[in-house]
CHARMM internal coordinates of N, CA and C (Angstrom, degrees):
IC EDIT
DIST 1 N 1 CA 1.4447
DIST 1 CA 1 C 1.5245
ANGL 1 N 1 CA 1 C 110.42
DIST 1 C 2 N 1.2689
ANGL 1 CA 1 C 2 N 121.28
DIHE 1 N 1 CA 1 C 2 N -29.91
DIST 2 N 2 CA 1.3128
ANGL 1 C 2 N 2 CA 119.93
DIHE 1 CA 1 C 2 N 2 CA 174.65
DIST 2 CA 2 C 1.3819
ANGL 2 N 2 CA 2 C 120.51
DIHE 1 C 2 N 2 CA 2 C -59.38
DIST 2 C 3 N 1.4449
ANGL 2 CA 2 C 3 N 105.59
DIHE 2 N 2 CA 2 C 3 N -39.15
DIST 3 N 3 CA 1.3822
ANGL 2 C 3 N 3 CA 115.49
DIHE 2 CA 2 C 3 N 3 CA 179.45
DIST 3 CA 3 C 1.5087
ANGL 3 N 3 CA 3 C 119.08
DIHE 2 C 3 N 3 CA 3 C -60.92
DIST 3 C 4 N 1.5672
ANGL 3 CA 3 C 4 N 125.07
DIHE 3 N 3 CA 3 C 4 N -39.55
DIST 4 N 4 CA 0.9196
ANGL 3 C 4 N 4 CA 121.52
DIHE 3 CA 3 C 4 N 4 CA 155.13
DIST 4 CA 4 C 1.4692
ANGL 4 N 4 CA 4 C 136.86
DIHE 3 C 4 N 4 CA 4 C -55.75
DIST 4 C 5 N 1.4968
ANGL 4 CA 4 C 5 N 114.96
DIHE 4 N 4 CA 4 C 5 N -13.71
DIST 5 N 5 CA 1.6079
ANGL 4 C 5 N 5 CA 109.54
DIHE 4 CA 4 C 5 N 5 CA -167.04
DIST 5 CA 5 C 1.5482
ANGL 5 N 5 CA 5 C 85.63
DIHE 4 C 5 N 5 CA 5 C -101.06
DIST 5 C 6 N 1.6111
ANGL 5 CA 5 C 6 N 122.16
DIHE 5 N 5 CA 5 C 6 N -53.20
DIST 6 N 6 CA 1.8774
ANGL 5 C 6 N 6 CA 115.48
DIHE 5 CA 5 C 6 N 6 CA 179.28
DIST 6 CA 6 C 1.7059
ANGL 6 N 6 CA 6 C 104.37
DIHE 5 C 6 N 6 CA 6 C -34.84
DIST 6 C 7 N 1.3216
ANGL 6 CA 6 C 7 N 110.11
DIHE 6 N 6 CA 6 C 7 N -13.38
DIST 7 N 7 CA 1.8077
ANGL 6 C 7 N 7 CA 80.44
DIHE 6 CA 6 C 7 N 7 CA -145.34
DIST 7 CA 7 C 1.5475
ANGL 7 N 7 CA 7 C 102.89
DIHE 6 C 7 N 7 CA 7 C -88.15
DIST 7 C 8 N 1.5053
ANGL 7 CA 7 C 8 N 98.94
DIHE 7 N 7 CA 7 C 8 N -32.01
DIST 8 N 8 CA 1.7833
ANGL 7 C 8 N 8 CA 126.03
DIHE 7 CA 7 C 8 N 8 CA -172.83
DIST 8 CA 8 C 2.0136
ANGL 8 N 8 CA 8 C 96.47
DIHE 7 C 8 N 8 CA 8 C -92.65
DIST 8 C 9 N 1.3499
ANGL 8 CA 8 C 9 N 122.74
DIHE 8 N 8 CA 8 C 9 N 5.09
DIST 9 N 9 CA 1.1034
ANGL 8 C 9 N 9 CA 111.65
DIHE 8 CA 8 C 9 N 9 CA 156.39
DIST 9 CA 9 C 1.4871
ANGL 9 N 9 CA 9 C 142.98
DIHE 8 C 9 N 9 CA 9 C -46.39
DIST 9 C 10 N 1.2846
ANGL 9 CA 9 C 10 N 100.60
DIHE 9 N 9 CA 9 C 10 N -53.22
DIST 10 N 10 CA 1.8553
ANGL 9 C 10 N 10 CA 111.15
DIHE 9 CA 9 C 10 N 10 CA 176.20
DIST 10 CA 10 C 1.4742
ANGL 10 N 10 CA 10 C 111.75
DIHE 9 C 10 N 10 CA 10 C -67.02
DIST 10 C 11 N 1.4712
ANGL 10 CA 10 C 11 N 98.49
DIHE 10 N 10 CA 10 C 11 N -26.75
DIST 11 N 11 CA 1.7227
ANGL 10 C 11 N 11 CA 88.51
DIHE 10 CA 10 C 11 N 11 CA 175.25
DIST 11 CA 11 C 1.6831
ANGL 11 N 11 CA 11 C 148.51
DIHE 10 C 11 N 11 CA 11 C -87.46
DIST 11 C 12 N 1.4568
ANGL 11 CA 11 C 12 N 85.67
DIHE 11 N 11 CA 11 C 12 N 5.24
DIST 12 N 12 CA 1.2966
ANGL 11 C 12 N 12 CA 133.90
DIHE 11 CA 11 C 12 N 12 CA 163.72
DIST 12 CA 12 C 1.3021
ANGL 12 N 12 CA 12 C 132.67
DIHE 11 C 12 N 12 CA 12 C -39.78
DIST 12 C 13 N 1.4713
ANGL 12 CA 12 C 13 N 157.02
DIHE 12 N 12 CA 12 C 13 N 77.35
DIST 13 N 13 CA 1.1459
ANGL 12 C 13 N 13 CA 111.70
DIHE 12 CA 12 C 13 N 13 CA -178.69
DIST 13 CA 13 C 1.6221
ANGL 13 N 13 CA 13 C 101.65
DIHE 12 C 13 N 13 CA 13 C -126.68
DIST 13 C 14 N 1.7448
ANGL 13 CA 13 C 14 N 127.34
DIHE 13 N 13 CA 13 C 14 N 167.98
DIST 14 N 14 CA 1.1010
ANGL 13 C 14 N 14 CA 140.81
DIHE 13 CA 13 C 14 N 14 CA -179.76
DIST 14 CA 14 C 1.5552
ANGL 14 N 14 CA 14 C 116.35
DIHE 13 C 14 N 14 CA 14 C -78.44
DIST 14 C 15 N 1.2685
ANGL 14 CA 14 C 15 N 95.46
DIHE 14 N 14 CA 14 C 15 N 154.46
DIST 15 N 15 CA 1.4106
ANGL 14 C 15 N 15 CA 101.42
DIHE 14 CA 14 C 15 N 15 CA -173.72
DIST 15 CA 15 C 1.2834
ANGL 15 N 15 CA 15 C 104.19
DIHE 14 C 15 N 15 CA 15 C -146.41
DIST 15 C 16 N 1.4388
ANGL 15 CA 15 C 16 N 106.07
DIHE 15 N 15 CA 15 C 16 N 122.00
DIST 16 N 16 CA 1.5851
ANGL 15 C 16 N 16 CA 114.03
DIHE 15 CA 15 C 16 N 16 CA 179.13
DIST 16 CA 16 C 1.5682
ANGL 16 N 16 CA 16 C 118.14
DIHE 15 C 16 N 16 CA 16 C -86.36
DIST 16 C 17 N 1.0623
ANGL 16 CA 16 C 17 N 114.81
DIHE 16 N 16 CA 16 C 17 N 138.13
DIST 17 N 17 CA 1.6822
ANGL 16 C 17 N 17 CA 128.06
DIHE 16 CA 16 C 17 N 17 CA 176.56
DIST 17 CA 17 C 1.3683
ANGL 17 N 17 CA 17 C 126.48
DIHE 16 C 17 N 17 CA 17 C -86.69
DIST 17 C 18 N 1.7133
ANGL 17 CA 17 C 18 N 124.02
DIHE 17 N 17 CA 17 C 18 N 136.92
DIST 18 N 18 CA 1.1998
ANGL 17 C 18 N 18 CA 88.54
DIHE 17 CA 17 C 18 N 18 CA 177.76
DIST 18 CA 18 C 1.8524
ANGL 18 N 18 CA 18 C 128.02
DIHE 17 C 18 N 18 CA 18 C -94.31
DIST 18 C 19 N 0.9215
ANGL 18 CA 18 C 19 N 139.98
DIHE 18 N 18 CA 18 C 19 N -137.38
DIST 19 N 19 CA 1.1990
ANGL 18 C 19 N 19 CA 136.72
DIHE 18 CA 18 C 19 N 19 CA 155.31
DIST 19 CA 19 C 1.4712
ANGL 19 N 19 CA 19 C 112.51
DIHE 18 C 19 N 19 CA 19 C -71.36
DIST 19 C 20 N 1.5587
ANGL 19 CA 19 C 20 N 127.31
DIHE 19 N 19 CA 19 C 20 N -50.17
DIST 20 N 20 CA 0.5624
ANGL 19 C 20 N 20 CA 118.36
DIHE 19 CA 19 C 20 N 20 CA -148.13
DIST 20 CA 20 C 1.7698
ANGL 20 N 20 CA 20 C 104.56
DIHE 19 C 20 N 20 CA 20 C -75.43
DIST 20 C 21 N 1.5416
ANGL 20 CA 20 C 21 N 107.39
DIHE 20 N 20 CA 20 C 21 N -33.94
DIST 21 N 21 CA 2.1158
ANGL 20 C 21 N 21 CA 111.10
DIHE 20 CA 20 C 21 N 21 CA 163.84
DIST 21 CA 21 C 1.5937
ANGL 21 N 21 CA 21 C 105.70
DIHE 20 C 21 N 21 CA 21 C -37.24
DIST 21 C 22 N 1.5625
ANGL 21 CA 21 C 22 N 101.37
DIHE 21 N 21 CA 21 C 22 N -64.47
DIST 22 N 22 CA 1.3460
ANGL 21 C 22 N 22 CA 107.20
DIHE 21 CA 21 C 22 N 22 CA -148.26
DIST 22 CA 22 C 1.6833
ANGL 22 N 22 CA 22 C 94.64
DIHE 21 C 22 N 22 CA 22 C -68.18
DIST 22 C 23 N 1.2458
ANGL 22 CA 22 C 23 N 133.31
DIHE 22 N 22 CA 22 C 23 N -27.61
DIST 23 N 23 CA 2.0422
ANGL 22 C 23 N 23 CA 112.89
DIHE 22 CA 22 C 23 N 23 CA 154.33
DIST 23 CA 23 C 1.0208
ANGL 23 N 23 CA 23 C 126.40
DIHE 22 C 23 N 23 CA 23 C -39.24
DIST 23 C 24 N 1.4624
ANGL 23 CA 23 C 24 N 115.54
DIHE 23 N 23 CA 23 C 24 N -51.65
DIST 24 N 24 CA 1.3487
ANGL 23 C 24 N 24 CA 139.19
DIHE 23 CA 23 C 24 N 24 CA -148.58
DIST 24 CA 24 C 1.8851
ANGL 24 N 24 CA 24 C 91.98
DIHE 23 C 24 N 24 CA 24 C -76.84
DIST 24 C 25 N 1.4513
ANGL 24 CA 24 C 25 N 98.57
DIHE 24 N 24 CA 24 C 25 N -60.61
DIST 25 N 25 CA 1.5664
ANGL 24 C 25 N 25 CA 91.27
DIHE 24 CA 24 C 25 N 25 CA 172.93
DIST 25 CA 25 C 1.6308
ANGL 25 N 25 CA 25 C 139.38
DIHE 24 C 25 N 25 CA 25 C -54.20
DIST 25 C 26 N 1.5667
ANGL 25 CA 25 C 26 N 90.55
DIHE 25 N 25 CA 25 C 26 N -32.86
DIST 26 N 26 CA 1.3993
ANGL 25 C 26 N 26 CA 105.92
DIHE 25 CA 25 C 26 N 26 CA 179.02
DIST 26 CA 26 C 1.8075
ANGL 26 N 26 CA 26 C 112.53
DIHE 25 C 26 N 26 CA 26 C -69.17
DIST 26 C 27 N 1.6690
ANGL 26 CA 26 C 27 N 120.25
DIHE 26 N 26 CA 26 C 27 N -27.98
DIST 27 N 27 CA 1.0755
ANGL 26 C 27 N 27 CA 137.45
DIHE 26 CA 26 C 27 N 27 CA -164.76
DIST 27 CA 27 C 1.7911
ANGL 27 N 27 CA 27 C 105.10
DIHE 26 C 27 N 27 CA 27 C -94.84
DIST 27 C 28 N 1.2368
ANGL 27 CA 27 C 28 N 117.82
DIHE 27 N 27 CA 27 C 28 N -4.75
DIST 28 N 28 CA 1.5814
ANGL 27 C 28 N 28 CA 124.51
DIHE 27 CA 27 C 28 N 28 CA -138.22
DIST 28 CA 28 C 2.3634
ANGL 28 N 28 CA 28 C 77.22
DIHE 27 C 28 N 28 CA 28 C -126.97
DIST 28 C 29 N 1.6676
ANGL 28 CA 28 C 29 N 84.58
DIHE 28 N 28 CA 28 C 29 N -51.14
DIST 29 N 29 CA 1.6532
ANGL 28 C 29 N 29 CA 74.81
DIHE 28 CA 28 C 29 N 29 CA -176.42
DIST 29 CA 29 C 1.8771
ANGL 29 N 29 CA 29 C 106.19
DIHE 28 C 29 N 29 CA 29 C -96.43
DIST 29 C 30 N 1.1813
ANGL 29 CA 29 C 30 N 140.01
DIHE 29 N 29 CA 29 C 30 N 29.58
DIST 30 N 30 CA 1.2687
ANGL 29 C 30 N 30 CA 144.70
DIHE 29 CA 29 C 30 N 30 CA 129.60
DIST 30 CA 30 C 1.6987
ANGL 30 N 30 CA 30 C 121.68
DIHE 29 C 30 N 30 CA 30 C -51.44
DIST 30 C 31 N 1.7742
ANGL 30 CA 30 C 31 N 98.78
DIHE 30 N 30 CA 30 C 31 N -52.21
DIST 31 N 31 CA 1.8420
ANGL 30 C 31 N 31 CA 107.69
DIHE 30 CA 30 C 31 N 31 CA -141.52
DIST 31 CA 31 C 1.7915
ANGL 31 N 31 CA 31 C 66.18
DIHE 30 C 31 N 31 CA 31 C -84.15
DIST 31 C 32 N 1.8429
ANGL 31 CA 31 C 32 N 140.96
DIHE 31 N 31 CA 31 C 32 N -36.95
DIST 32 N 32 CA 1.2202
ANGL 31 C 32 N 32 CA 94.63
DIHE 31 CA 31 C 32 N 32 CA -153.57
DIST 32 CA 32 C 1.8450
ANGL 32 N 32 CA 32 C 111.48
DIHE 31 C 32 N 32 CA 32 C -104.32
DIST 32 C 33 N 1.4704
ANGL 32 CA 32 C 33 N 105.02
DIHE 32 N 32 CA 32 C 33 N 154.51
DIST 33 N 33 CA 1.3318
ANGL 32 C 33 N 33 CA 114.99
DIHE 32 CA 32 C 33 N 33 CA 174.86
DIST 33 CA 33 C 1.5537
ANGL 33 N 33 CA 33 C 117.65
DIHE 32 C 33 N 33 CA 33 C -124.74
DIST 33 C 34 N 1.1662
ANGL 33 CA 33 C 34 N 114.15
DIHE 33 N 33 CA 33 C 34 N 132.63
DIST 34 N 34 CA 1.5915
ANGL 33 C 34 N 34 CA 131.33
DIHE 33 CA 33 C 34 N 34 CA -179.77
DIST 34 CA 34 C 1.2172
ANGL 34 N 34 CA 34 C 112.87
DIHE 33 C 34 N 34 CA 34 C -102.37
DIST 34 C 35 N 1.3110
ANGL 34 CA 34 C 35 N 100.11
DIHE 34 N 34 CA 34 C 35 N 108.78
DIST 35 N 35 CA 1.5755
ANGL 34 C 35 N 35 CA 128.22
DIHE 34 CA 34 C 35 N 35 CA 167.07
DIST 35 CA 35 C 1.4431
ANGL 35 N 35 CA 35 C 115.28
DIHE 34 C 35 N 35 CA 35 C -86.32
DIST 35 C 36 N 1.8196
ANGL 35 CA 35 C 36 N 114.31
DIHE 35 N 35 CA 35 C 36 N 123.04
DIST 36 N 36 CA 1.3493
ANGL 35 C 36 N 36 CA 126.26
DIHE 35 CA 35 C 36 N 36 CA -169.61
DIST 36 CA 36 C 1.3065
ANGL 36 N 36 CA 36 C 100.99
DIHE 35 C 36 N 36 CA 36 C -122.61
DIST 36 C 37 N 1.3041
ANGL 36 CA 36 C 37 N 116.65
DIHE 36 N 36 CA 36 C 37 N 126.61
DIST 37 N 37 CA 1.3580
ANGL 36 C 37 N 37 CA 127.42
DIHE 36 CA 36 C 37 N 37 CA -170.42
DIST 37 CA 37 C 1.4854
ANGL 37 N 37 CA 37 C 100.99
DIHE 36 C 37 N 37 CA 37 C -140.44
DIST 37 C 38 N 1.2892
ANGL 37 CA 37 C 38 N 129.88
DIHE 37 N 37 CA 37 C 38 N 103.75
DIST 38 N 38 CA 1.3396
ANGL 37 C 38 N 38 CA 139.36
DIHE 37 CA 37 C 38 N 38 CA 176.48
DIST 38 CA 38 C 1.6379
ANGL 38 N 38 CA 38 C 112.93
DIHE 37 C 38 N 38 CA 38 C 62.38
DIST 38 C 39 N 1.7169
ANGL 38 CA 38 C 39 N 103.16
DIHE 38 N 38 CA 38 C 39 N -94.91
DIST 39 N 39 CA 2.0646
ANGL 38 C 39 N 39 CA 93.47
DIHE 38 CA 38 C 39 N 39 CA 175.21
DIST 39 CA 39 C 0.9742
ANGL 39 N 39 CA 39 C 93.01
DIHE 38 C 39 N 39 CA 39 C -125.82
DIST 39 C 40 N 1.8297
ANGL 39 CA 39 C 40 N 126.50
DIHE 39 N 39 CA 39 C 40 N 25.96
DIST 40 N 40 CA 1.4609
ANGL 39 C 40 N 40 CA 126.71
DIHE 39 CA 39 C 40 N 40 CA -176.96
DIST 40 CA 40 C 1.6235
ANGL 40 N 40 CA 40 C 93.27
DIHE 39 C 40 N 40 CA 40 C -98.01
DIST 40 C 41 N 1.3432
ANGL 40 CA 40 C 41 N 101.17
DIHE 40 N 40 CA 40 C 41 N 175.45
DIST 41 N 41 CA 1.5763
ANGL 40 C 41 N 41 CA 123.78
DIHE 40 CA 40 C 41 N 41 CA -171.89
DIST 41 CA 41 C 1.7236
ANGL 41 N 41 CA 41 C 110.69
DIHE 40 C 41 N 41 CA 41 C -155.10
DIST 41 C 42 N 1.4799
ANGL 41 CA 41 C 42 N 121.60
DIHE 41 N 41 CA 41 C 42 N 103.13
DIST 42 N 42 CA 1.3256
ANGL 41 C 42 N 42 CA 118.08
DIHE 41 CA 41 C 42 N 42 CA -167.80
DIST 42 CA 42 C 1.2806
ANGL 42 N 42 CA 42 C 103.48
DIHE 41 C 42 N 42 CA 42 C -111.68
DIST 42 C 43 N 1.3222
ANGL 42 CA 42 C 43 N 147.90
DIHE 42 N 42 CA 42 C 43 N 111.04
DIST 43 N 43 CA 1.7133
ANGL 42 C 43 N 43 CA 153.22
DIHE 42 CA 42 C 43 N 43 CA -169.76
DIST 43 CA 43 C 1.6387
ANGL 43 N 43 CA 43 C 91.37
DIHE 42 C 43 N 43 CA 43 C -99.32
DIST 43 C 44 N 1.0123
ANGL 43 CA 43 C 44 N 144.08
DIHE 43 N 43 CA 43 C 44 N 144.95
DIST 44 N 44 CA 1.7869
ANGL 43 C 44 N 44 CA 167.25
DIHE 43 CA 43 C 44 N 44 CA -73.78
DIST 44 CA 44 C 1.8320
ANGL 44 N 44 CA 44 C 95.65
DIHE 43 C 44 N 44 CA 44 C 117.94
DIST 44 C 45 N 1.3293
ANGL 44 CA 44 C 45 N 85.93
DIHE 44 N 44 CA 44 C 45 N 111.24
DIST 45 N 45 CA 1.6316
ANGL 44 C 45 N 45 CA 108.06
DIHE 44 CA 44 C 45 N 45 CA 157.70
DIST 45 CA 45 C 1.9600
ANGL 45 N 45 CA 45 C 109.14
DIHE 44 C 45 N 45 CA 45 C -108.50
DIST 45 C 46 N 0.8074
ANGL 45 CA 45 C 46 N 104.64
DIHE 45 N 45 CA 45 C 46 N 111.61
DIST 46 N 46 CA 1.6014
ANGL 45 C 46 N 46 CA 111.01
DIHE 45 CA 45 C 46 N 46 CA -172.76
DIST 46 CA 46 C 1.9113
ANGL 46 N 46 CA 46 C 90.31
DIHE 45 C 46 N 46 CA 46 C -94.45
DIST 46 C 47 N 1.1424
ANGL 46 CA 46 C 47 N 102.51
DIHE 46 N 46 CA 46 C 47 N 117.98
DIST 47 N 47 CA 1.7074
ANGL 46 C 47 N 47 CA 122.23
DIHE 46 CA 46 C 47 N 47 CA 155.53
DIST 47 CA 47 C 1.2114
ANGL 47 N 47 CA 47 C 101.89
DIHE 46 C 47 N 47 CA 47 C -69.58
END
COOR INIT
IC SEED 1 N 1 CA 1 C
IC BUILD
């Protein structure tokens, strides 16, 4: 597995976020909750 992540390394590049994403994400994965009911899966976005 290593070999695969060195190899696709250089082609890589970073990307900085601003504050204002990284709220939005942090606020976005709070409101939602996943409801599991047998082999069902129910996602709820709470406003």
């Amino acid at each position: 597995m290593e070999k695969i992540y060195s190899e696709h390394q250089k082609e890589c590049t970073l990307v900085r976020s601003g504050a204002d994403t990284v709220r939005f994400l942090l606020n976005f994965s709070r409101s939602l909750h996943v409801i599991e009911y047998k082999d069902l899966k129910f996602e709820n976005i709470l406003n």
